[in-house]
C-alpha positions as CSV (number, residue, x, y, z in Angstrom):
1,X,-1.7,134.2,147.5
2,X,-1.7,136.4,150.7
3,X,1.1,136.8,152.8
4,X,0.5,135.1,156.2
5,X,1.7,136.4,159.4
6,X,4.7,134.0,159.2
7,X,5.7,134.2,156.3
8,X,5.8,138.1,157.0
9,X,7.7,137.4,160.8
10,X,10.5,135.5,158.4
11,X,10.9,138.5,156.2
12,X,11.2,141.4,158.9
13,X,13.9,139.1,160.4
14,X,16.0,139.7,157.4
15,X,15.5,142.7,156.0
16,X,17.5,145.3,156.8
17,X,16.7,149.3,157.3
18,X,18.5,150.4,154.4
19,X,19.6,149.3,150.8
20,X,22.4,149.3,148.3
21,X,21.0,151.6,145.7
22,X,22.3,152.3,142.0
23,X,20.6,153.1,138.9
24,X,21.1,155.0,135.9
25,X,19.1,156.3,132.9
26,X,19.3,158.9,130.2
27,X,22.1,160.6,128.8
28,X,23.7,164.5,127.9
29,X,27.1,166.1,126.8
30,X,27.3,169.5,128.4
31,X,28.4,170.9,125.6
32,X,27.5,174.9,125.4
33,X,24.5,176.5,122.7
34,X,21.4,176.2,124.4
35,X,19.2,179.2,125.4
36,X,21.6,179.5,128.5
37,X,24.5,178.8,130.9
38,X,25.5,179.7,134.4
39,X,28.0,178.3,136.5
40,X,29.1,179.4,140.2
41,X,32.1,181.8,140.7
42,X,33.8,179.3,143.5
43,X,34.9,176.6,141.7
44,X,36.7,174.9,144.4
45,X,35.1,172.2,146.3
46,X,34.7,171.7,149.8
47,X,36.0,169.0,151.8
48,X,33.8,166.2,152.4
49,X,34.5,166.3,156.6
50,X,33.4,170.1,156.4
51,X,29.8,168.8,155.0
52,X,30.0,165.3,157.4
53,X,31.3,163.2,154.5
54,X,27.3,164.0,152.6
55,X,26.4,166.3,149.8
56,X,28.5,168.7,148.3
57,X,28.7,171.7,150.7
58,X,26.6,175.1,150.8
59,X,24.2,176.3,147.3
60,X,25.7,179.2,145.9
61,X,23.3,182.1,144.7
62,X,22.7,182.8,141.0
63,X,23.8,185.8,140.1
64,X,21.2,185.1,136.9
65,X,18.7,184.3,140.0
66,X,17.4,180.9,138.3
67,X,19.8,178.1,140.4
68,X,21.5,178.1,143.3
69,X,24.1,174.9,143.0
70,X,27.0,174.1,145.3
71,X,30.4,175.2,144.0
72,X,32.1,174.0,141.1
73,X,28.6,172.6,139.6
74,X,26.8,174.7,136.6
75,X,23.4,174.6,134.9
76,X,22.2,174.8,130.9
77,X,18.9,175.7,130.2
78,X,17.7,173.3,127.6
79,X,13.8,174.3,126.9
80,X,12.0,177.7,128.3
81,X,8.2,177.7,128.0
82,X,7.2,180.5,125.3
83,X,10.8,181.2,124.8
84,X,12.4,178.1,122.7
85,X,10.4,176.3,120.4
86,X,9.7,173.1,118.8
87,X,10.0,172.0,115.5
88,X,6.8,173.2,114.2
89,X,7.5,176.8,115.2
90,X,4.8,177.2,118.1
91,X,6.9,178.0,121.7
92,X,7.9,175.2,124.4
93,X,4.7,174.5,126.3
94,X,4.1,175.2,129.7
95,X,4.5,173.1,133.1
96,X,7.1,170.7,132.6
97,X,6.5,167.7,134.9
98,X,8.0,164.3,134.9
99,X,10.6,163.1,132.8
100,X,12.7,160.9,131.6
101,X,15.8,160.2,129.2
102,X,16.9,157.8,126.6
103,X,19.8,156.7,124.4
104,X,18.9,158.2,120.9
105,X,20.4,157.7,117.7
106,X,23.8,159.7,116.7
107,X,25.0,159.7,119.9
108,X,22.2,162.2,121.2
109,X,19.8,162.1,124.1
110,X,15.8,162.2,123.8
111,X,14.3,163.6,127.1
112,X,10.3,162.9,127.0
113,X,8.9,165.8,129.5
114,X,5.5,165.8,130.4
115,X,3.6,169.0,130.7
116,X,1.1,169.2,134.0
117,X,-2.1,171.2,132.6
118,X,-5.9,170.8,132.3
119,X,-9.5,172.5,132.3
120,X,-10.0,174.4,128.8
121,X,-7.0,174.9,126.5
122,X,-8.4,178.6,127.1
123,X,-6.8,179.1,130.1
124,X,-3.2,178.2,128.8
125,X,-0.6,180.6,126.7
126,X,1.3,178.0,125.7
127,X,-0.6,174.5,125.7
128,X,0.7,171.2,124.1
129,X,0.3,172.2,120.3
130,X,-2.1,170.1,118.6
131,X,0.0,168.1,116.1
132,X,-2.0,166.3,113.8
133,X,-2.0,162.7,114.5
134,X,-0.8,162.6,117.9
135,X,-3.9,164.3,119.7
136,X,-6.3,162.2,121.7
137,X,-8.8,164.9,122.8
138,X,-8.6,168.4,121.1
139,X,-10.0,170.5,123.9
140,X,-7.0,169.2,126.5
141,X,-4.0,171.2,127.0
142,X,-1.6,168.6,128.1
143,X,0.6,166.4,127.0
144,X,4.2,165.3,126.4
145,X,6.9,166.8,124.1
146,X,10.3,165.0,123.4
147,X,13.5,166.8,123.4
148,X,16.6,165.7,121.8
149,X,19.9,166.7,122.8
150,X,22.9,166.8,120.4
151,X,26.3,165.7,120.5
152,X,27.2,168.8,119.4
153,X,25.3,170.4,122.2
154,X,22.0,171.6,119.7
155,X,18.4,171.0,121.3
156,X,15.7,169.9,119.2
157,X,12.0,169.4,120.3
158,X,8.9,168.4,119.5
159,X,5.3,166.7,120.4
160,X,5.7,163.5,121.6
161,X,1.5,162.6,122.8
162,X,-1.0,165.9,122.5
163,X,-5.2,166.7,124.1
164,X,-4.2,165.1,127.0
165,X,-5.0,166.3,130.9
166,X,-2.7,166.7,133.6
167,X,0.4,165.0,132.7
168,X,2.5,164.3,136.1
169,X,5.3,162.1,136.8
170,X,4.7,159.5,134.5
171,X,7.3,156.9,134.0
172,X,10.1,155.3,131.8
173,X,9.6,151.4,130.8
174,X,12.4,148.4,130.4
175,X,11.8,148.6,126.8
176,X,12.5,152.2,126.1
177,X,9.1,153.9,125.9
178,X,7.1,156.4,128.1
179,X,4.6,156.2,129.6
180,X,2.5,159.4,130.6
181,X,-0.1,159.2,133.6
182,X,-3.3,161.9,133.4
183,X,-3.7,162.9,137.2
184,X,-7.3,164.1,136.1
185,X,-10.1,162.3,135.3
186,X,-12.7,164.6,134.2
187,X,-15.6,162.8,132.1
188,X,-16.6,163.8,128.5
189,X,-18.6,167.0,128.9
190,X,-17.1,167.9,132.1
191,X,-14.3,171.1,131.9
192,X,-15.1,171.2,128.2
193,X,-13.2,167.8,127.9
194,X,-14.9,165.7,124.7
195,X,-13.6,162.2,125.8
196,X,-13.1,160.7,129.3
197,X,-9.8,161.4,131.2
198,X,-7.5,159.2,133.8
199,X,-5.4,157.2,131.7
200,X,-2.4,156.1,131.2
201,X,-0.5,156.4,127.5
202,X,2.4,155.5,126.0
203,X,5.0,157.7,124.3
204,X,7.7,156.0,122.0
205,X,10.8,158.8,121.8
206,X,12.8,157.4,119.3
207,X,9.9,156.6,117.2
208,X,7.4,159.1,115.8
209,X,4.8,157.0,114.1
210,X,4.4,154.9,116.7
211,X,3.0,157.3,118.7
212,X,0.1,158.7,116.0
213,X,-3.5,157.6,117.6
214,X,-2.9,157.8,120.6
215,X,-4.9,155.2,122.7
216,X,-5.4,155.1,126.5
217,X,-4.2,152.2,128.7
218,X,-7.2,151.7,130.0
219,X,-6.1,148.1,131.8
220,X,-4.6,150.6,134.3
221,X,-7.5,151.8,135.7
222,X,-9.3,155.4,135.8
223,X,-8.4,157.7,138.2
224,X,-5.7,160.9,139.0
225,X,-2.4,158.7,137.9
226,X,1.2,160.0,139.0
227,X,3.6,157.8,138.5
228,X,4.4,154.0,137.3
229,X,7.2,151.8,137.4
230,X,7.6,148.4,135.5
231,X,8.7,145.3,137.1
232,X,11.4,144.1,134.5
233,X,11.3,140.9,135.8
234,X,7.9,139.6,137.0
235,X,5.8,141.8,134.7
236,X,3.7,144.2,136.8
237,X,3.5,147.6,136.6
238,X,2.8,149.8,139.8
239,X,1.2,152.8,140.0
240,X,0.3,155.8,142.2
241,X,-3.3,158.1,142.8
242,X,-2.5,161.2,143.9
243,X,-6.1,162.1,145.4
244,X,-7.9,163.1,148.6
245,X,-11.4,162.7,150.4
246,X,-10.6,159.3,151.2
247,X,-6.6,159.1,150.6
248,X,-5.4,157.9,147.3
249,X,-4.0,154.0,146.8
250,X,-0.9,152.8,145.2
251,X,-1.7,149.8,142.3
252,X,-0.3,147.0,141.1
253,X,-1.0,145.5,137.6
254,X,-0.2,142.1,137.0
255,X,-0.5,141.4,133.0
256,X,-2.4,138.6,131.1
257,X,-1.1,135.4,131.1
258,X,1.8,134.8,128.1
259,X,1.6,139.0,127.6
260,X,5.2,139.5,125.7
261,X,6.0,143.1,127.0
262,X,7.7,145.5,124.0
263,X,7.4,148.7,122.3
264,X,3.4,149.1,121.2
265,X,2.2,145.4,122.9
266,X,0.3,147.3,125.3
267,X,-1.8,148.7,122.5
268,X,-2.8,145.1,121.8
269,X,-4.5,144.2,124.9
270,X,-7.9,144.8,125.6
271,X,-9.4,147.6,128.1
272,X,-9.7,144.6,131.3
273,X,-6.4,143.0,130.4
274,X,-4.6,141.5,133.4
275,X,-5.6,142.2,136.9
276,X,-5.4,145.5,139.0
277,X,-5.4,145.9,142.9
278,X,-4.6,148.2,146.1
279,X,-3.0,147.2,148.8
280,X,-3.7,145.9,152.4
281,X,-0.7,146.4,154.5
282,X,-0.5,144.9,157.7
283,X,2.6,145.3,160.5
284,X,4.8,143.1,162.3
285,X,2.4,142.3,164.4
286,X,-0.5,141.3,162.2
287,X,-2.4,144.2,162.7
288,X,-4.0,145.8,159.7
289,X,-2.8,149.2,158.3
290,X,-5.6,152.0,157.4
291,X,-2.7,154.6,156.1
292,X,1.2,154.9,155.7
293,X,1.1,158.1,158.2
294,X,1.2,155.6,161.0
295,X,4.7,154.5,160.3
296,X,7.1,157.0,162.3
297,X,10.3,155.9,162.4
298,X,12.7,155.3,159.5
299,X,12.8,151.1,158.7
300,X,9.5,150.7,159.5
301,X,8.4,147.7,157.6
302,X,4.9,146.7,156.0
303,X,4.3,143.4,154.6
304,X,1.6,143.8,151.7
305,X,-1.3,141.5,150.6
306,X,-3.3,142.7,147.0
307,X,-7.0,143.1,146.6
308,X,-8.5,143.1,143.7
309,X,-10.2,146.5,142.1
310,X,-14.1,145.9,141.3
311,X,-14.5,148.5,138.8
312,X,-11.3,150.0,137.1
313,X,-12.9,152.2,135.1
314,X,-14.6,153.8,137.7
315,X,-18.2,153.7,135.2
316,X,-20.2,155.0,138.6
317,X,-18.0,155.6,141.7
318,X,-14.0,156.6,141.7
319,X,-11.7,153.1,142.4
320,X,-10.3,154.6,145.9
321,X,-14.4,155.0,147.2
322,X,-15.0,151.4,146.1
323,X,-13.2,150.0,148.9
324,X,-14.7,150.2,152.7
325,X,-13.0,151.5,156.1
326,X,-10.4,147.8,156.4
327,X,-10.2,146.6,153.1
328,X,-7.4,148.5,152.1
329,X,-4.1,151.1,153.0
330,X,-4.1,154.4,151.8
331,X,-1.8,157.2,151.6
332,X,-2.2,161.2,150.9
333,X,-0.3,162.8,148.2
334,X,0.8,159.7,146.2
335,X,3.6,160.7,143.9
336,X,6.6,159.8,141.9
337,X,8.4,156.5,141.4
338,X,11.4,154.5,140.3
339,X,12.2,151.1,140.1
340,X,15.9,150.3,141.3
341,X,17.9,147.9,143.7
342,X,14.5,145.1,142.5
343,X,11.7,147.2,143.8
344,X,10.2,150.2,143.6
345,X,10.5,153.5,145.5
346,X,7.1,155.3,146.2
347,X,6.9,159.0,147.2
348,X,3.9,160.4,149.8
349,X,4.3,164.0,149.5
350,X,2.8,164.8,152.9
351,X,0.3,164.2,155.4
352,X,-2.0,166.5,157.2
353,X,-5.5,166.4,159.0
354,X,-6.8,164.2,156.1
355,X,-4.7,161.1,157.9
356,X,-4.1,159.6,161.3
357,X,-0.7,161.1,161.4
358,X,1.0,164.3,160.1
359,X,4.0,164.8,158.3
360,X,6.1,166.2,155.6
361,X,7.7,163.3,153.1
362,X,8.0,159.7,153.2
363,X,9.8,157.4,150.3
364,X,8.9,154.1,151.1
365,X,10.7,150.8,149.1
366,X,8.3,147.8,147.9
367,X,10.1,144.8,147.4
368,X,7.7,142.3,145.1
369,X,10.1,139.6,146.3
370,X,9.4,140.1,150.3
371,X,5.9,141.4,149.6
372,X,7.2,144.2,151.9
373,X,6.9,148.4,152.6
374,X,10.2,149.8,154.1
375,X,9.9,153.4,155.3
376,X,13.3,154.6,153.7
377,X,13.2,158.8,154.3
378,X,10.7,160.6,156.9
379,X,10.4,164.4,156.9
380,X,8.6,165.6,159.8
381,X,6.6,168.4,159.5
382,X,8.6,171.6,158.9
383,X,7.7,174.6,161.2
384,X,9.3,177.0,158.6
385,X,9.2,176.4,154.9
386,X,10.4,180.2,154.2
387,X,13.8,179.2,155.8
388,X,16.5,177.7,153.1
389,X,17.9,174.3,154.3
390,X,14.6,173.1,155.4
391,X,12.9,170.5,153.1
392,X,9.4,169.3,152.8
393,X,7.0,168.2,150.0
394,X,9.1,165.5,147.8
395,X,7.5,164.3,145.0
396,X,9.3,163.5,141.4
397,X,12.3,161.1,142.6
398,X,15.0,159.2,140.7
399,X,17.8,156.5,142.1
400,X,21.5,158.3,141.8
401,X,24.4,156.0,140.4
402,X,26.4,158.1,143.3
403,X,24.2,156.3,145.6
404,X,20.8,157.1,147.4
405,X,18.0,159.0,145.9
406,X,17.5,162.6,144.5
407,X,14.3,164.1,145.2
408,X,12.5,166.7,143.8
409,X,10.9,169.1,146.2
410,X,6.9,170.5,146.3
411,X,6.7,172.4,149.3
412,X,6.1,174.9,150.5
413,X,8.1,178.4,150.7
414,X,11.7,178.0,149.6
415,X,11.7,174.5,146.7
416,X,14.8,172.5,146.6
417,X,16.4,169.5,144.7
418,X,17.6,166.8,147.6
419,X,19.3,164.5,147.9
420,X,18.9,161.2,150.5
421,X,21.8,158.4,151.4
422,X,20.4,154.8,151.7
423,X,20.5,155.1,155.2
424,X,18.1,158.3,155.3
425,X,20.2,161.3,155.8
426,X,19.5,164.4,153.2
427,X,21.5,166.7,151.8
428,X,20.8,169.8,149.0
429,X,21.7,169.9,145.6
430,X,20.1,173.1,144.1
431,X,17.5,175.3,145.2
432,X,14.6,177.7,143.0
433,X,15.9,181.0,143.2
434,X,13.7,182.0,140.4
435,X,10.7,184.3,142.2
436,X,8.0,184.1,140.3
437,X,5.8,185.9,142.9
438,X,6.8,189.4,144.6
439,X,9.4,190.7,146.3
440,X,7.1,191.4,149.3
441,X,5.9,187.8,148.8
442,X,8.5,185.5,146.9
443,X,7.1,182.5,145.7
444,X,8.9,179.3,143.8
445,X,7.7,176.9,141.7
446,X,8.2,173.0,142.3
447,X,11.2,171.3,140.8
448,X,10.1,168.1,138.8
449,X,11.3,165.4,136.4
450,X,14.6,164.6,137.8
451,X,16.8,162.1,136.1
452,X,19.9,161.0,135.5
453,X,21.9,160.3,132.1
454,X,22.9,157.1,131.5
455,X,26.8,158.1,131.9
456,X,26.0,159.6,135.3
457,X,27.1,162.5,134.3
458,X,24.4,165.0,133.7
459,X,20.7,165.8,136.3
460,X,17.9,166.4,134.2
461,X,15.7,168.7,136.6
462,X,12.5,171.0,135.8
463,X,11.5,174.3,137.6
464,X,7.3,173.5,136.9
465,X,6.4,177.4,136.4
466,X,6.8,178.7,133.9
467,X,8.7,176.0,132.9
468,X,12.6,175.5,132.2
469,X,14.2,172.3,131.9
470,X,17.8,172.3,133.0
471,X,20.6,170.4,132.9
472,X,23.2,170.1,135.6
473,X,26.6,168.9,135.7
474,X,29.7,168.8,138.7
475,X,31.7,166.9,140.6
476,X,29.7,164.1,141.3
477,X,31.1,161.5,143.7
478,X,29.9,158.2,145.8
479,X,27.5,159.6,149.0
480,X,28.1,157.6,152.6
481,X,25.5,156.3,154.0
């Protein structure tokens, strides 16, 4: 059923520019006996008036040069590409990406942790190891690992889904599973790759043989996935395209009728289960909406109709060129996602000459229950991304039980965790001080896959290159809005 102009008048009357947010998932103890440990020299923290009653005062430099954190907080290295290693023996692969945690047995922690890497495994020291079983094409060096973290503070790891392109943000389900989005969709023979690519899987972390034959989602379409979120209580899953040349969509999946959600049901439906579409967003005033760049000012609010996608598997032409110049909203740079507070938060990275108007972050909230897009953060274009305290380029994103979001930042120049009260305002958490360029020309890698423990104790975070997965705990406290 569309959403008439009424109805849509009605739900702008009510809705308000911000939200309570709260979430949780995951969990660590800090204990000590990973790879490694810092933890800034000032231990005393700042008052809140000093900082505006946000964040948690100035970042600290590493003396170790891997994480600047305000004082009083610390950081554990949990995995190091080609420095720890799994299980098996073979090292930590490379490019860690999204991720999430889960309550494990014993009292420990399973992170899944995507790893963001395609074209030939050739190209790759440390790809996803092929472990027998779990590997759904052999020439692809992606993939997922899970890592489980002990009460007693050891770290365990191993391969969780393996021949798989491009893993990015991915995203956690209601039921406790993974599920792990290809952002590449190369066709058999292209790159080397021996099947088709663009899929979604999913990744059980708690149990192993569920995971062995890996089979591709393919009710969610075929195109560069991000991220997904599940709708716990209507059933549909959302998902993001982060492409170009025309701007990528966000999706919604609404599942068969009587589909029973739980661990492996997906595996049961066929390739055109349920029914996938893009958006057509329209504004207050009734007037269509060709891309999310138009909105400039925080609150902005959308309401959403949902056309339906001809051809999800993309057999002849990719899903975003199927639709014409009016038939649907687009958006560049379509990244992570988390369902909190009933909806789900959706991440544009940026905006450039590509769309109708520039910028340099947006997180929008859908709410399935208003049919409604509400501009919730807007980073306008930053004139100097080699200055720290500047922020551009969010991407990964989680919702904080201390309220507001955390964002991960893919920007340029200096790369920072963030994070942004419910009414807008953004603050820093950490920043990269790991160069992995020169010191004429210092470069850092993006953060990804930050997520909270279930306790709200411990931020899971990733520096993407070469990739470290860190864990970071401190005096965490309530942000104003």
């Amino acid at each position: 059923m569309s959403l008439t102009r009424r109805d849509f008048a009605r739900t702008t009357a009510t809705a308000g520019a911000g939200v309570a947010l709260a979430g949780s998932v995951g969990a660590l103890s800090s204990a000590p006996g990973a790879l490694a440990s810092a933890e800034t020299e000032t231990t005393g923290e700042e008052s809140a008036a000093e900082h505006g009653g946000v964040g948690y005062g100035p970042l600290l430099p590493d003396p170790d040069g891997i994480l600047a954190l305000p004082a009083g907080f610390s950081y554990r290295i949990l995995t190091y590409a080609g420095r720890t290693k799994l299980e098996s023996g073979e090292f930590t692969p490379a490019d860690h990406d999204g991720t999430a945690a889960f309550a494990g047995p014993r009292g420990t922690t399973l992170l899944v942790n995507n790893h963001e890497m395609d074209g030939p495994r050739s190209d790759y020291d440390h790809p996803v190891p092929l472990t027998e079983g779990l590997v759904y094409d052999p020439a692809a060096p992606g993939g997922c690992t899970v890592v489980e973290v002990r009460r007693d503070g050891r770290v365990a790891e191993w391969v969780g889904i393996a021949g798989t392109a491009n893993n990015c943000a991915g995203g956690s389900t209601p039921w406790g599973t993974w599920l792990t989005c290809e952002e590449n969709s190369d066709r058999a023979g292209e790159n080397g790759m021996t099947k088709d690519h663009g899929y979604v899987f999913e990744v059980d972390p708690c149990d192993r043989r569920a995971n062995r034959g890996p089979k591709p989602l393919k009710f969610f379409g075929r195109y560069d996935h991000e991220a997904v979120v599940i709708d716990p209580r209507r059933g549909h899953a959302y998902l993001t395209e982060d492409a170009d040349e025309p701007n990528g969509l966000f999706y919604r999946w609404t599942p068969p009728k009587g589909f029973t959600y739980g661990p492996g049901r997906f595996r049961t439906l066929a390739d055109d289960a349920g029914v996938l579409q893009a958006p057509k967003c329209f504004n207050s005033g009734g007037h269509f909406v060709d891309d999310l760049s138009r909105a400039t000012r925080i609150g902005t609010v959308y309401g959403v109709d949902w056309v339906d996608v001809p051809d999800r598997d993309a057999r002849t032409v990719s899903v975003r060129e199927q639709f014409g110049e009016g038939e649907v909203t687009r958006a560049r740079k379509l990244e992570g996602m988390w369902w909190g507070d009933g909806g789900a938060y959706i991440v544009s990275s940026y905006a450039r000459e590509e769309s109708p108007v520039q910028h340099d972050g947006q997180v929008w909230f859908y709410d399935p229950k208003r049919r409604t897009l509400t501009l919730k953060v807007l980073l306008g274009v930053n004139p100097d991304p080699s200055r720290d305290g500047t922020l551009d380029g969010p991407d990964n994103i989680t919702v904080s039980p201390y309220g507001g979001l955390i964002i991960a930042e893919d920007g340029e120049g200096v790369q920072h965790l963030f994070g942004a009260t419910d009414s807008g305002r953004t603050y820093p958490i950490a920043r990269n001080d790991l160069n992995i360029g020169t010191e004429e020309e210092p470069e850092f890698s993006e953060f990804t896959g930050v997520t909270f423990s279930p306790d709200g104790k411990t931020l899971y975070a990733n520096i993407q290159e070469p990739g470290i997965m860190l864990a970071i705990n401190g005096p965490w406290k309530r942000q104003r809005r």
